[in-house]
KENUVEX-180280 format. One line per field, with one value per residue (C-alpha): z, y, x; residue number from 1. Coordinates in Angstrom, 2 decimals. Layout:
up <- (Z,...)
north <- (Y,...)
east <- (X,...)
num <- (NUM,...)
//
This chain:
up <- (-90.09,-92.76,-95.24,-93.78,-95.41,-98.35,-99.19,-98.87,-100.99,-98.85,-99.61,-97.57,-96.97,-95.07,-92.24,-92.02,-91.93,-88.98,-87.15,-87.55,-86.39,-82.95,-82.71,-83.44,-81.74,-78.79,-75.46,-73.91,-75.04,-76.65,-76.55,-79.96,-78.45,-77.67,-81.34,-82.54,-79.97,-81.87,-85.74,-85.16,-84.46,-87.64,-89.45,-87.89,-90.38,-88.85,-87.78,-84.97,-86.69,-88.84,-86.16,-85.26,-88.71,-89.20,-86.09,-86.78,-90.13,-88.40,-85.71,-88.05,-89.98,-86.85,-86.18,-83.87,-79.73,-78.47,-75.16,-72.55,-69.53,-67.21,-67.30,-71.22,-71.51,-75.00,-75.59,-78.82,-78.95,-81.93,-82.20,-83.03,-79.81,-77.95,-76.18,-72.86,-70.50,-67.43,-63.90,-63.58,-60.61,-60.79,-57.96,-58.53,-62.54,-61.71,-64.56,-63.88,-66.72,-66.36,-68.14,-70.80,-69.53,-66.82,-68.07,-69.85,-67.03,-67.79,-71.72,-71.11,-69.09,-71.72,-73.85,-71.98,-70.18,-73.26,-76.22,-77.08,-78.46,-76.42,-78.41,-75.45,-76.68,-74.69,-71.83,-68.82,-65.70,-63.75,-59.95,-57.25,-56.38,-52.78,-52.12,-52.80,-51.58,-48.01,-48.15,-49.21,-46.04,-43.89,-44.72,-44.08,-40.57,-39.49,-40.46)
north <- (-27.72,-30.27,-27.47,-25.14,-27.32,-28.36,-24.64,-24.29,-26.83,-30.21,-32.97,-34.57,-38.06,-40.67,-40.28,-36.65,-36.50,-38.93,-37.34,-33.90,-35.39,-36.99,-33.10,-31.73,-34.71,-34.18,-32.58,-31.08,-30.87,-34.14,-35.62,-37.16,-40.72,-40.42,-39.54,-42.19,-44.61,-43.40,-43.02,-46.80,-48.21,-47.42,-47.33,-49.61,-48.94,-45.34,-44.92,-42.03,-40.26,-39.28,-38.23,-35.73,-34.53,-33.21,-31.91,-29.72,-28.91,-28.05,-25.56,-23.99,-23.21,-21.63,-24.53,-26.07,-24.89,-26.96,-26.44,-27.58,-29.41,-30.39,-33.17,-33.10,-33.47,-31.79,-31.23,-30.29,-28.06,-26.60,-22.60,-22.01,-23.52,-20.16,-19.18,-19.87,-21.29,-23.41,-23.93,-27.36,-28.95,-30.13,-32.68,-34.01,-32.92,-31.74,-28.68,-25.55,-23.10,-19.61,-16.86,-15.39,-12.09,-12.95,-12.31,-8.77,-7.34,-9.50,-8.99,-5.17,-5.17,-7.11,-4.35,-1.40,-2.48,-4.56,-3.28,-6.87,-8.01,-11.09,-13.75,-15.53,-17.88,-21.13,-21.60,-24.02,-22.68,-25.00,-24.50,-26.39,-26.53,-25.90,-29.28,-30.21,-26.86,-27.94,-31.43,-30.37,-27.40,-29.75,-32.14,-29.28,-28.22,-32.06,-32.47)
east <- (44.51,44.10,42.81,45.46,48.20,46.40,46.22,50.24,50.98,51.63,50.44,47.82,49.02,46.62,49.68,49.19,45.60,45.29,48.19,46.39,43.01,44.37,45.44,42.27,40.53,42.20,40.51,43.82,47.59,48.72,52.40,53.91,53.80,50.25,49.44,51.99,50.20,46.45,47.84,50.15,46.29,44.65,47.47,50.41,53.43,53.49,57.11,57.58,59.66,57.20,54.76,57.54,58.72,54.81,54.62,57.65,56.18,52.94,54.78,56.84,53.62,52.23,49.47,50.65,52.33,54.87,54.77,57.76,55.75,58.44,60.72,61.42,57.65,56.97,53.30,51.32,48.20,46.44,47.02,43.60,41.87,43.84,46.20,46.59,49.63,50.24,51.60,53.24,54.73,57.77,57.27,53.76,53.39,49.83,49.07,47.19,45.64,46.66,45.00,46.95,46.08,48.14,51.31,50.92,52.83,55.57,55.38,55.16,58.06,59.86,59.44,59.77,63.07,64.71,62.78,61.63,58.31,57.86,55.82,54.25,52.10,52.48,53.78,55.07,55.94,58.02,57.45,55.49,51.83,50.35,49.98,54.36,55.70,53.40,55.08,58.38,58.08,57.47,59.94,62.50,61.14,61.29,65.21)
num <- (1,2,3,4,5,6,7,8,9,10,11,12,13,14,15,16,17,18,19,20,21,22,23,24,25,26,27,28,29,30,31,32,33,34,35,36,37,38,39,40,41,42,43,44,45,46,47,48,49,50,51,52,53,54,55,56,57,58,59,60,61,62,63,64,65,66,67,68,69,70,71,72,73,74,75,76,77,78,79,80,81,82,83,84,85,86,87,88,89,90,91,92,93,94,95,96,97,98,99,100,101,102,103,104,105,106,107,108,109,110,111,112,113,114,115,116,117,118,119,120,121,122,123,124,125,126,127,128,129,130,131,132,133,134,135,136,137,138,139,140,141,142,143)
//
């Protein structure tokens, strides 16, 4: 990512290169506090605001997926580890990977019925697991 912006032009600012590496550093999706939490630590006059302005820059030059996970939990993940999208509970906030693959049907049906190239990249679907939707039944039989 660091080269990809270098390329375009931007200058590669000690800021920028640590808030790209807690991206690329990261294991799973990573929230902008969490990077302002790892950037403020080597480098503590990191305002948040700035964390966010170069994560907008890096989505609007297709790096980066922001990715809605429930309960205005925005989440960052690079574009070149794949695409891939998730099942989140609403009640618990435990995440599930689903396949891309899983939603051609939907895409294709986007298309054939509205003649619309869905872009689905990166997903969260809001529902509830097995484990809530149990609980939450059985919290409706007993009222």
């Amino acid at each position: 990512m660091t080269s990809d912006l270098s390329h375009q032009g931007y200058r590669m600012t000690p800021q920028r290169i640590m808030i790209v590496e807690a991206i690329e550093n990261s294991d799973n999706h990573i929230s902008a506090e969490d990077i302002h939490t790892q950037v403020v630590a080597k480098y503590p006059n990191v305002n948040v605001s700035t964390v966010y302005r170069t994560l907008e820059l890096l989505e609007q030059l297709g790096l980066v997926t922001k990715t809605e996970m429930g309960v205005g939990r925005i989440m960052y993940h690079p574009l070149e580890k794949g695409h891939h999208h998730h099942l989140v509970c609403r009640a618990c906030g435990n995440v599930i990977d689903l396949d891309e693959s899983a939603l051609n049907p939907l895409k294709e049906s986007i298309l054939r019925d509205y003649q619309f190239t869905a872009e689905l990249r990166h997903l969260g679907i809001l529902g509830l697991c097995t484990n809530c939707k149990q609980k939450f039944q059985e919290k409706s039989e007993h009222i």
